[in-house]
GULUMFI-870051 format. One record per residue (C-alpha): residue in three letters; x, y, z. Coordinates in nm, 2 decimals, decimal comma. Example, Ala and Ser with C-alpha at 12.3 -4.5 7.8 and 13.67 -1.06 7.14 Angstrom:
<sites>
ALA; 1,23; -0,45; 0,78;
SER; 1,37; -0,11; 0,71;
</sites>
This chain:
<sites>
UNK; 7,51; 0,93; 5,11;
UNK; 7,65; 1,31; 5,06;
UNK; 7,38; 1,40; 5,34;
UNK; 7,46; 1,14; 5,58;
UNK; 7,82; 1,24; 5,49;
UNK; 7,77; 1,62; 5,59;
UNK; 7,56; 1,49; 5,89;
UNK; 7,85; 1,33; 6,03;
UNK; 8,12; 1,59; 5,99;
UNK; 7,88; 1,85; 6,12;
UNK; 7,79; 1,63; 6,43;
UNK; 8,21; 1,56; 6,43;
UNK; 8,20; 1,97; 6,45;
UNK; 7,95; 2,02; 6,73;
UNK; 8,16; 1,75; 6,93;
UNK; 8,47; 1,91; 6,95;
UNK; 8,25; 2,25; 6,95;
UNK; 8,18; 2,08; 7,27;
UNK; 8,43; 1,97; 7,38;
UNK; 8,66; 2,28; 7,33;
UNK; 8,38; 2,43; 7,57;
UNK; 8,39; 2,22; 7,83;
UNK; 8,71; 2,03; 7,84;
UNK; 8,96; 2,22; 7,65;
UNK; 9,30; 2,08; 7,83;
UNK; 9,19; 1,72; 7,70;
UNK; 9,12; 1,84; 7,34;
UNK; 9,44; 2,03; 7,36;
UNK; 9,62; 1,67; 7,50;
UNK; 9,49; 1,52; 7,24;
UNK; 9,56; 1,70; 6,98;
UNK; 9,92; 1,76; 7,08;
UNK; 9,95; 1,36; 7,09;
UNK; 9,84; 1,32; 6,75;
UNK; 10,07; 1,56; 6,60;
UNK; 10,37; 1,36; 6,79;
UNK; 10,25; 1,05; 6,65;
UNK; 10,27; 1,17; 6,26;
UNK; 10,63; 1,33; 6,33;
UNK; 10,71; 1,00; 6,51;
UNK; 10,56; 0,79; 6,14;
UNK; 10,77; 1,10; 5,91;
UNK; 11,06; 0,93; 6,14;
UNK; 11,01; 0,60; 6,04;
UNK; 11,13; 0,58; 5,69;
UNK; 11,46; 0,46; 5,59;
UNK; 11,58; 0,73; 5,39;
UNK; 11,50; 0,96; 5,73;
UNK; 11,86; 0,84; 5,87;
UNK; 12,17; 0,85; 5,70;
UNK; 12,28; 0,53; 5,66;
UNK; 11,94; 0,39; 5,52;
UNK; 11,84; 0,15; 5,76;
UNK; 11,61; 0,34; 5,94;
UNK; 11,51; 0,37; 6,30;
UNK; 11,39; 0,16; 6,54;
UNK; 11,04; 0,27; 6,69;
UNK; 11,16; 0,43; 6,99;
UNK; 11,41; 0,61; 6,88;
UNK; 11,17; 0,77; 6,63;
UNK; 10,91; 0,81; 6,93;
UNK; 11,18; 0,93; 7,17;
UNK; 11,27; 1,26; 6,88;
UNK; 10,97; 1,35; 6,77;
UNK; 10,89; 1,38; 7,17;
UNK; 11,18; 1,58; 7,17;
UNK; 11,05; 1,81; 6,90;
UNK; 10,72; 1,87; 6,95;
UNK; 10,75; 1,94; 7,32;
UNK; 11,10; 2,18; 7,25;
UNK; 11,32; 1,96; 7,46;
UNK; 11,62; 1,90; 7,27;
UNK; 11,71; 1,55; 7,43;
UNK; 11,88; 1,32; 7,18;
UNK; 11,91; 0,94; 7,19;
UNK; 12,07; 0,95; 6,80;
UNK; 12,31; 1,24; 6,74;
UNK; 12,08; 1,49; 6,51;
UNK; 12,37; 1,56; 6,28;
UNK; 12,50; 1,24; 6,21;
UNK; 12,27; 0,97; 6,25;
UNK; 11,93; 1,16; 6,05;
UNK; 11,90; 1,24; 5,73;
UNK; 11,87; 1,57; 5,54;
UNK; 11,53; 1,46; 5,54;
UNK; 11,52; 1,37; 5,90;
UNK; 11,65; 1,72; 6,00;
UNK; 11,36; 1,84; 5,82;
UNK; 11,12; 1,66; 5,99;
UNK; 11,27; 1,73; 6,34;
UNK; 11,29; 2,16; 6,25;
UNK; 10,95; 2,08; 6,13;
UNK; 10,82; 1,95; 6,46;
UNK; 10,99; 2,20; 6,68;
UNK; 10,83; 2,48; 6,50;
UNK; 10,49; 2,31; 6,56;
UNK; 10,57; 2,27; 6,90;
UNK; 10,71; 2,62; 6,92;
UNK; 10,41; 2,76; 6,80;
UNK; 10,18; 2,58; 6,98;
UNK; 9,95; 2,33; 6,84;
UNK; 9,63; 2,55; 6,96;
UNK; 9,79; 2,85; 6,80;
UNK; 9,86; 2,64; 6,44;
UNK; 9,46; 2,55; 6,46;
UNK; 9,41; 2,93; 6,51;
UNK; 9,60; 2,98; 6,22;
UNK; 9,44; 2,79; 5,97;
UNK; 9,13; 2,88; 6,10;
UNK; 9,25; 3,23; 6,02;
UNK; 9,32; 3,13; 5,68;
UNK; 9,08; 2,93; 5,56;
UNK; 8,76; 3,13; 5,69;
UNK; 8,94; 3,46; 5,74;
UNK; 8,81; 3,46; 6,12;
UNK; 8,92; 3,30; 6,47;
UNK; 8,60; 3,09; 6,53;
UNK; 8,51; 3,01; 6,92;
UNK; 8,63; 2,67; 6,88;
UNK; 9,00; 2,80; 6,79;
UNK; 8,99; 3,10; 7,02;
UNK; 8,92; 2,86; 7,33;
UNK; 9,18; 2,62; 7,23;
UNK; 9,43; 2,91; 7,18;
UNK; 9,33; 3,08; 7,47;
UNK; 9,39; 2,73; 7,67;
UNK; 9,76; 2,71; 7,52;
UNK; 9,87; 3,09; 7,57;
UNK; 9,69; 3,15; 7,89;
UNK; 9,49; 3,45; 7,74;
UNK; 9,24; 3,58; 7,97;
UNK; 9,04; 3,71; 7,68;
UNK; 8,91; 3,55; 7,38;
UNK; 8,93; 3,87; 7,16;
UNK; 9,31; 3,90; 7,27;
UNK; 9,35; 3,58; 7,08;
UNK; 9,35; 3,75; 6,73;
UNK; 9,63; 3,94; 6,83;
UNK; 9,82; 3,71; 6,98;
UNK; 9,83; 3,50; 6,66;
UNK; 9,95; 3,76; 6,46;
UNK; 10,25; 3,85; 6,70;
UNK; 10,32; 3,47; 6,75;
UNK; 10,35; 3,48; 6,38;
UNK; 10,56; 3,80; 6,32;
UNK; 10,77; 3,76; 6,64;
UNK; 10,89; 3,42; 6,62;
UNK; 10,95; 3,41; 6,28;
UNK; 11,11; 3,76; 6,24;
UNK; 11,32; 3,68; 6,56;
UNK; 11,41; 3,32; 6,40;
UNK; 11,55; 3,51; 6,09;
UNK; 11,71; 3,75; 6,27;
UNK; 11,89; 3,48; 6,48;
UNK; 11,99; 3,28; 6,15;
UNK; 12,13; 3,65; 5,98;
UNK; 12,34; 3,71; 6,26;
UNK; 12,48; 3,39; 6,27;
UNK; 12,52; 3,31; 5,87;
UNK; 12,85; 3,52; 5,83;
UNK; 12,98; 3,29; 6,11;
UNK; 12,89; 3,00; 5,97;
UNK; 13,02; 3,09; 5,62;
UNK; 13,37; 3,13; 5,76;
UNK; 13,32; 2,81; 6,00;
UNK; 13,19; 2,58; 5,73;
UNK; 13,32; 2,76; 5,34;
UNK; 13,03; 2,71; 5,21;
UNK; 12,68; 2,90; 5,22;
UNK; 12,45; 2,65; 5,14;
UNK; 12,56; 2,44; 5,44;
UNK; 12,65; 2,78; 5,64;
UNK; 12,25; 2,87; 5,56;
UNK; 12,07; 2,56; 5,68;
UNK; 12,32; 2,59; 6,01;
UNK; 12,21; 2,93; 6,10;
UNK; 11,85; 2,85; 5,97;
UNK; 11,83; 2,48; 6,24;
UNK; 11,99; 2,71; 6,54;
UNK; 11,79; 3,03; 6,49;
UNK; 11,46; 2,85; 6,51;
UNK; 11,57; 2,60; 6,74;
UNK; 11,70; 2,85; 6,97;
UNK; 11,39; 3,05; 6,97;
UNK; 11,15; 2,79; 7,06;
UNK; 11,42; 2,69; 7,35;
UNK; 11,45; 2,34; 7,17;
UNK; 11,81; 2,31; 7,23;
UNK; 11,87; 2,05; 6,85;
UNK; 12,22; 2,11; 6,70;
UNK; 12,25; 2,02; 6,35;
UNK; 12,65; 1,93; 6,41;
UNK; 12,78; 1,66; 6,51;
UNK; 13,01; 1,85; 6,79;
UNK; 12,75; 2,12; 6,89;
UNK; 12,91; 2,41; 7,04;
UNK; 13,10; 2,34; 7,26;
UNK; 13,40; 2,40; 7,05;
UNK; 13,32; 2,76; 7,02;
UNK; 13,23; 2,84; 7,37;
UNK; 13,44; 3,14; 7,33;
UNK; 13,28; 3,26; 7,03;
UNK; 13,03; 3,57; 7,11;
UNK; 12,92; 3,62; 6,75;
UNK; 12,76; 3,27; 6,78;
UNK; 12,72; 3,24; 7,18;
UNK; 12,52; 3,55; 7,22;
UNK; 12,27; 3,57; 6,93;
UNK; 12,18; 3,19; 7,06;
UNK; 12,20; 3,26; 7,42;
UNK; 11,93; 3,61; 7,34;
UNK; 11,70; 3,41; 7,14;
UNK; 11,68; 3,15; 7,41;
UNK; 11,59; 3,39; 7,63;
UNK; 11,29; 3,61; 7,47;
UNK; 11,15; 3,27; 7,36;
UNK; 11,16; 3,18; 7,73;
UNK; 10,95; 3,49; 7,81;
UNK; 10,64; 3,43; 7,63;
UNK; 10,43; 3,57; 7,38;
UNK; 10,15; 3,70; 7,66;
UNK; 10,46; 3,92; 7,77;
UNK; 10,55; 4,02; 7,40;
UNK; 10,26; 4,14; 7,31;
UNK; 10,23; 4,37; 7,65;
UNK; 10,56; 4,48; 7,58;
UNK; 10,45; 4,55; 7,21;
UNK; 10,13; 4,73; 7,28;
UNK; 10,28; 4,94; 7,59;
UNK; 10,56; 5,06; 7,40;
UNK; 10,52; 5,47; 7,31;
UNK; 10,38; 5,53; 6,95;
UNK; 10,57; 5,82; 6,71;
UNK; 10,60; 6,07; 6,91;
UNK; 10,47; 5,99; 7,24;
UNK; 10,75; 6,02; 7,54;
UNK; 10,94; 5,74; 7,66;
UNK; 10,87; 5,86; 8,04;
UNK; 10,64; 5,61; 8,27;
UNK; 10,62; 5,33; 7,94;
UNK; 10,66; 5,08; 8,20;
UNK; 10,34; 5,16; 8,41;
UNK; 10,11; 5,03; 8,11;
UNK; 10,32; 4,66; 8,19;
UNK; 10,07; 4,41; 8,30;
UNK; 10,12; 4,31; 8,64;
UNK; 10,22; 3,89; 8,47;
UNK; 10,48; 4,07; 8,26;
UNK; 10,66; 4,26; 8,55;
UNK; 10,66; 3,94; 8,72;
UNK; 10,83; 3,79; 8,45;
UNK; 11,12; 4,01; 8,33;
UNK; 11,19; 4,06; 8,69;
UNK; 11,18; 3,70; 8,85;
UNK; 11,39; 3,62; 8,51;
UNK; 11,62; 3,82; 8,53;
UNK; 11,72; 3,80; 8,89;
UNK; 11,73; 3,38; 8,82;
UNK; 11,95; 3,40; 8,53;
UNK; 12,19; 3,68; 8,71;
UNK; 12,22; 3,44; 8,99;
UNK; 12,26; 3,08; 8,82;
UNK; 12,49; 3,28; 8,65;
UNK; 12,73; 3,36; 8,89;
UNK; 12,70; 3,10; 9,12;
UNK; 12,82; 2,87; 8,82;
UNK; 13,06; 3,09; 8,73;
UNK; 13,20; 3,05; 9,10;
UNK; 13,14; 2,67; 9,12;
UNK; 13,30; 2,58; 8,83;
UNK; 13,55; 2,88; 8,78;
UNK; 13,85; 2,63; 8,85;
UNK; 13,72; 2,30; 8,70;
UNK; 14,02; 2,13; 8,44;
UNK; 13,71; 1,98; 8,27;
UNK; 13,49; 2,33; 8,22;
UNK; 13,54; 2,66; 8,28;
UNK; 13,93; 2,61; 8,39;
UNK; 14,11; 2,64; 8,07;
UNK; 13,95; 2,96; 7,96;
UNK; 14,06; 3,29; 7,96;
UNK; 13,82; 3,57; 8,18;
UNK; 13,63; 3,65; 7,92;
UNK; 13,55; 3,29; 7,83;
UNK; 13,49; 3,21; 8,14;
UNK; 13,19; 3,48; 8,16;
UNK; 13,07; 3,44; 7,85;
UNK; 13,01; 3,07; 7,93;
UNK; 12,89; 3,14; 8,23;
UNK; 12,62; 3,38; 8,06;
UNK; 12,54; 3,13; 7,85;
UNK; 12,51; 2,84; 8,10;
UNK; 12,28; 3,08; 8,32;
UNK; 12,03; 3,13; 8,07;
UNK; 12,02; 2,75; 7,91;
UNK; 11,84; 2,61; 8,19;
UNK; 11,56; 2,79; 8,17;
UNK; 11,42; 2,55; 7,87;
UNK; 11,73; 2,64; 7,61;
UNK; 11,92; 2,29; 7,64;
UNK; 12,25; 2,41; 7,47;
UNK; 12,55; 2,38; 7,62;
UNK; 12,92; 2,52; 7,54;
UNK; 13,09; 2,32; 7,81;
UNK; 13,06; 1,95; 7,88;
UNK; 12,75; 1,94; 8,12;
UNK; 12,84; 1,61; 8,22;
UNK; 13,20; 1,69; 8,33;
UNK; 13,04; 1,99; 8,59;
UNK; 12,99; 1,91; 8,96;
UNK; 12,76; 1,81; 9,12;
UNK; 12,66; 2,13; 9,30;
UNK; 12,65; 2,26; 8,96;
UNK; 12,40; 2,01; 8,89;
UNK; 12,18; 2,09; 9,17;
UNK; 12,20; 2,47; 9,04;
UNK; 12,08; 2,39; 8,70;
UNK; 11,84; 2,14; 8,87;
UNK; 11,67; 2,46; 8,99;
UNK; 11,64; 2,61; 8,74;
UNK; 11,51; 2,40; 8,52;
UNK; 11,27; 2,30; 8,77;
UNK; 11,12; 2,70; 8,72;
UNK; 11,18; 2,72; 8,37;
UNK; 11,08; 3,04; 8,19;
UNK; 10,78; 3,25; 8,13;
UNK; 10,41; 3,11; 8,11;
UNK; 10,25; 3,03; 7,75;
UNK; 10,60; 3,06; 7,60;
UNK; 10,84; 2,74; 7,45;
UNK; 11,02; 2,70; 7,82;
UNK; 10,87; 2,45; 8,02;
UNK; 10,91; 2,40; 8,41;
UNK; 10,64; 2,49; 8,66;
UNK; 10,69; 2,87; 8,50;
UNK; 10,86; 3,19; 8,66;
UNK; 10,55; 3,33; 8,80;
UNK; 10,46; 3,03; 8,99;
UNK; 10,79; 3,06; 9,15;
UNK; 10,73; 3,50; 9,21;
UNK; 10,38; 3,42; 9,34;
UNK; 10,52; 3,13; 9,61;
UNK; 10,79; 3,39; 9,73;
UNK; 10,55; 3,68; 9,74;
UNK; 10,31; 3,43; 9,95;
UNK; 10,64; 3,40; 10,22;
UNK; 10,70; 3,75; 10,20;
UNK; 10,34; 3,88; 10,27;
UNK; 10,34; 3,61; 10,59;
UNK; 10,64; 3,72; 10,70;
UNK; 10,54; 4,05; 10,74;
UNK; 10,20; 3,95; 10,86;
UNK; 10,04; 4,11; 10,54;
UNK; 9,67; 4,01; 10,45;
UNK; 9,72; 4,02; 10,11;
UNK; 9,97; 3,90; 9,85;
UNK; 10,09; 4,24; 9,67;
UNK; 10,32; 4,30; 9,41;
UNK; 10,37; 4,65; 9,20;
UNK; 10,08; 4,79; 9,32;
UNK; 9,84; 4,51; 9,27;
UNK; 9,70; 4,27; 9,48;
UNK; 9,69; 3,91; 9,37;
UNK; 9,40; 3,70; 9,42;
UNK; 9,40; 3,40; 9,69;
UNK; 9,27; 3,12; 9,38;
UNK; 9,62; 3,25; 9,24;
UNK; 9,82; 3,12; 9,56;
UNK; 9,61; 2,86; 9,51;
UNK; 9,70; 2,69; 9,14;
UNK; 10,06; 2,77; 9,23;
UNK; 10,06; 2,57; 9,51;
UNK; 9,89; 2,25; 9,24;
UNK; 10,13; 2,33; 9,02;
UNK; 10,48; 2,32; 9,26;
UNK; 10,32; 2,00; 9,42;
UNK; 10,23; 1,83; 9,11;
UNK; 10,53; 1,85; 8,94;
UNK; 10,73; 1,79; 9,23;
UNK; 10,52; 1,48; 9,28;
UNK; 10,60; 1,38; 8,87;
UNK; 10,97; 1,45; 8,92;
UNK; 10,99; 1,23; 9,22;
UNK; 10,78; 0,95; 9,05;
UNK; 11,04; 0,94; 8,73;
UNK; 11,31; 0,94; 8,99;
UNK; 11,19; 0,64; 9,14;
UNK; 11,15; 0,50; 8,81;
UNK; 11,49; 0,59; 8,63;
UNK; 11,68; 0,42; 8,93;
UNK; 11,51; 0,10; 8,91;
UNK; 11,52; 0,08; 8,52;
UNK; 11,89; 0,23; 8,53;
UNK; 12,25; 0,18; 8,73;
UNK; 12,30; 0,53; 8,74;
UNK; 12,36; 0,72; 9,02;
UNK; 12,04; 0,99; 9,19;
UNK; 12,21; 1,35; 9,05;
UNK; 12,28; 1,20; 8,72;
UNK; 11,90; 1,06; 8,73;
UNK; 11,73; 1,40; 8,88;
UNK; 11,89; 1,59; 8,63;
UNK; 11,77; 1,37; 8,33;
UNK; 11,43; 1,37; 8,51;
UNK; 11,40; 1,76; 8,54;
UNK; 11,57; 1,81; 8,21;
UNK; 11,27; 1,60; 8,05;
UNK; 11,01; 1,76; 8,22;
UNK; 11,08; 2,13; 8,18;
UNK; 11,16; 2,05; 7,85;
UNK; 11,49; 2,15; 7,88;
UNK; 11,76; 1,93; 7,67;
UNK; 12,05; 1,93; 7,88;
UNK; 12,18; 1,61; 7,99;
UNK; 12,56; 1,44; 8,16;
UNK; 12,56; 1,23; 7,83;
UNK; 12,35; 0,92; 8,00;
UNK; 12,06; 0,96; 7,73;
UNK; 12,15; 0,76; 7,46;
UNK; 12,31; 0,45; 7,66;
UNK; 11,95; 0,40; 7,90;
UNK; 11,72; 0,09; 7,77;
UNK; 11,45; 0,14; 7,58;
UNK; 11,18; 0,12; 7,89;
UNK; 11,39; 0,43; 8,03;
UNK; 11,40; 0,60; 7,66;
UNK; 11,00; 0,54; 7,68;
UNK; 10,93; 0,68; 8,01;
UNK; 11,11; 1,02; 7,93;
UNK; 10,93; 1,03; 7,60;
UNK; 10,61; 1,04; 7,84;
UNK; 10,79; 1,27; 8,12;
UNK; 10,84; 1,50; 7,83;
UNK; 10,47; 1,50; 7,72;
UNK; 10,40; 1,53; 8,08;
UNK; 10,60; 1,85; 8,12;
UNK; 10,47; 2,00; 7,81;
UNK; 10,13; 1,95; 7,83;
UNK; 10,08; 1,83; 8,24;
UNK; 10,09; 2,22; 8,34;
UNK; 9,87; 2,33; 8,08;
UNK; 9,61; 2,04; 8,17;
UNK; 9,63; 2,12; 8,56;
UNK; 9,56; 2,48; 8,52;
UNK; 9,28; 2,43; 8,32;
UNK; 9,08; 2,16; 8,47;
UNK; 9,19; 2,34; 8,86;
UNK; 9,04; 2,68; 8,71;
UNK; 8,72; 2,48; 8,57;
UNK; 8,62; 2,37; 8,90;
UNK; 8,52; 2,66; 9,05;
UNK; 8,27; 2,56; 9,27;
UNK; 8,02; 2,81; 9,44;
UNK; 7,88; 2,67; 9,79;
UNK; 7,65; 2,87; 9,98;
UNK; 7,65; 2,68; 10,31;
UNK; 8,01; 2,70; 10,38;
UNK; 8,17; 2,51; 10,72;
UNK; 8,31; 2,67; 11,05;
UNK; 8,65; 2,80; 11,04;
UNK; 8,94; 2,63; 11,20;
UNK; 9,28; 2,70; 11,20;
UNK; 9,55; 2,38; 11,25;
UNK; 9,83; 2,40; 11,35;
UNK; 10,14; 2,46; 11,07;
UNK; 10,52; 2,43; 11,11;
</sites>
């Protein structure tokens, strides 16, 4: 019995050996959708709410989503209606999703055998985008030390806040604790029942939130270039920025230039709103404007009533969270450098320019290629939901479209229609979210897998475009 046993788990092995060889965006899928369906059983209990009667199946379902996918949407307020417990289980789950469920694998693999075996490299490798399996090692180890060294550093900074704020440092701990990692991993959960907007003045809070968002939104590819091209003890400071990988560039630059301008064209659109950015002083009104540039990108916190903004405010943050942040990071979206590589693409045709070139580097056609899946698939999603929500809702198409893109970039902002949509609604963002988490990573991986060789290849023809 032992041997047939052993028999079995080693044929188990060579299957998802296998497997993680030749399909590793289902194994990933999979994997992913297992871990949501314990968090959505550690939900279930009654002493995981805080009245005791536990919750109903799809509200369980609809957060652990919500966690594990780093969305932050909320169909039960987090600090009222769950449980110490509950909380737990919901930090629990974002850190999981945080990580990545490929990268947690890697870890334990790590630990238990003291080695990255292939099986854990090419699952990792299919989460974080890592070109090379031996870069996967690495990018473990500053997955580990970055996020949870940032997350700390987060909570520090806003612990002497949250003593003064709440009077006592148990409660002021486990505040700063629940935002630091949640901001991090761009999940957006606030472990109070108001959140914060009443302190969307307050820059010892705002800005520590509003930064970790942010460098979680980058992603750890781009951390560890930034980590291994910065100068050792005494080398100079001079030319640092050449050894940047060409992805990295990409990223701090077409980040930066989206959060300067969703910035500022919220700041104007909403500059004289009674409801939002009215009633503050200048430098409120920046700092929430700072705040509300950068939470679309995947963040999902808000200082101001989202719900009370325009409508052309909307269709701003609609944008944005369409992009999202940085690939293989906790933002979601089609990813930053989709976006660069689309208006690089215009630029080069523009200027009747053969190849697509950016910093001194040339990028490859197939590249052109998966952004163009990736825009038209989740376009094609978003649109899809939207047909969906409307029919399954009242509500009108910018307060639908921003749910729907809010879902699938795993973003977490929302005009407060969320917890009043029926439970068909609540279950087709729970899939939209699992979609958006896991749909780009899938599509990349199965597009890149079929690269076909042909050696008779047909005439060339050009149609006509425009």
């Amino acid at each position: 019995m032992a041997r047939t046993l052993r028999h079995r788990l080693f044929t188990f092995r060579e299957y998802i050996d296998v497997l993680a060889f030749r399909a590793p965006a289902r194994l990933a899928v999979t994997v992913f959708a297992c871990v949501i369906g314990v968090f959505t059983l550690l939900l279930l209990p009654t002493f995981a709410t805080a009245d005791g009667g536990g919750a109903r199946l799809v509200d369980a379902l609809f957060t652990a989503v919500s966690a594990v996918c780093v969305t932050g949407l909320v169909v039960q307020d987090t600090g009222t209606y769950w449980s110490l417990y509950g909380q737990i289980v919901i930090l629990a789950g974002i850190k999981v999703g945080g990580f990545g469920i490929m990268t947690v694998a890697s870890l334990l693999g790590m630990i238990v055998s003291r080695r990255i075996g292939l099986t854990q490299k090419l699952l990792t490798a299919s989460e974080t985008k890592t070109s090379k399996l031996g870069d996967v090692g690495s990018l473990v180890r500053v997955i580990i030390v970055t996020a949870t060294t940032l997350e700390l550093s987060i909570a520090l900074l806003l612990f002497p806040r949250f003593l003064v704020i709440e009077g006592n440092a148990g409660t002021a701990a486990w505040h700063s604790l629940f935002y630091g990692i949640s901001a991090f991993n761009n999940a957006g959960f606030v472990p109070t029942a108001e959140g914060m907007t009443p302190h969307v003045g307050d820059w010892t809070l705002v800005l520590p939130i509003a930064l970790g968002v942010f460098i979680g939104a980058l992603g750890f590819p781009v951390i560890l270039n930034i980590q291994r091209s910065l100068p050792r003890p005494g080398q100079r400071w001079r030319g640092w920025t050449q050894r940047l990988s060409l992805h990295t560039k990409l990223t701090l630059v077409t980040s930066f230039v989206l959060f300067v301008v969703g910035a500022l064209l919220l700041l104007i659109l909403e500059w004289a709103n009674p409801d939002t950015f009215g009633p503050l002083d200048l430098g409120e009104k920046l700092l929430a404007a700072v705040f509300a540039g950068i939470m679309p990108r995947s963040g999902g916190f808000n200082t101001v009533d989202v719900g009370a903004m325009s409508q052309s405010s909307w269709l701003i943050q609609d944008a944005l969270m369409f992009v999202g942040g940085g690939s293989a990071s906790t933002a979601g979206g089609i990813k930053v450098t989709t976006l660069a590589v689309m208006l690089l693409a215009i630029v080069a045709e523009a200027r009747g320019d053969r190849d697509i070139e950016a910093f001194g580097r040339r990028i490859p056609l197939d590249v052109l290629r998966l952004s163009i899946a990736v825009v038209f698939t989740g376009a094609s999603i978003v649109l899809v939901s939207c047909v969906a929500l409307l029919e399954l809702t009242d509500h009108s198409l910018s307060k639908v479209l921003f749910e729907v893109l809010s879902a699938f970039a795993t973003v977490g902002l929302s005009t407060g229609i969320t917890q009043g949509l029926p439970d068909a609604a609540k279950y087709w963002l729970s899939a939209l979210m699992f979609v958006g988490r896991t749909g780009a990573v899938t599509v990349v991986a199965v597009l890149a897998l079929r690269d076909r060789r042909r050696i008779v290849r047909f005439p060339e023809e050009r149609p006509i475009i425009g």
